[in-house]
C-alpha positions, 0 to 999 in steps of 0.5 A: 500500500502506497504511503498516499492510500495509508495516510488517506485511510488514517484520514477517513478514519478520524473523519468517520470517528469525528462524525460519529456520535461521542459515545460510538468511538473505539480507540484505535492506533493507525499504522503510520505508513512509515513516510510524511503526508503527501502535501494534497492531503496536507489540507484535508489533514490541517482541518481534521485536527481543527475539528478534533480540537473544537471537539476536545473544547467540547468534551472538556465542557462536559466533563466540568458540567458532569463534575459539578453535577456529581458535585452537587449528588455528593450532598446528598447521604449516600444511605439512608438508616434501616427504620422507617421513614413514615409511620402508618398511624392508621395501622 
């Protein structure tokens, strides 16, 4: 395979993983081809990574919601004791 066809590959891969729902992405690890992108992908490449950057701002935000939410659920009692909380005054 022609280190051009590799590298489009790769491409293809992180496009189809930065179109993808966040939760729907397996890691992976591409196979470098072993030589520099070719300059017609060079472009292509530049705008992958500003996706990934705009994607990671994302998943940053959310995590730091996600803590403060947990945050706010570390208020309240883990257990609550073995007896009863309503009396039945009727029984």
């Amino acid at each position: 395979m022609s280190g051009a066809v590799a590298w489009s590959e790769i491409l293809d891969q992180l496009e189809r993983e930065l179109d993808a729902p966040i939760e729907a992405v397996e890691p992976w690890t591409p196979n470098y081809p072993g030589e520099p992108i070719p300059e017609h992908l060079v472009e292509r490449a530049t705008d992958i990574v500003r996706r990934q950057h705009i994607r990671a701002t994302q998943l940053q935000e959310q995590m730091m919601n996600n803590r403060a939410q947990v945050a706010v659920l570390d208020l309240v009692p883990a257990e609550r004791g073995a007896t009863a909380s309503y009396v039945d005054l009727d029984a």
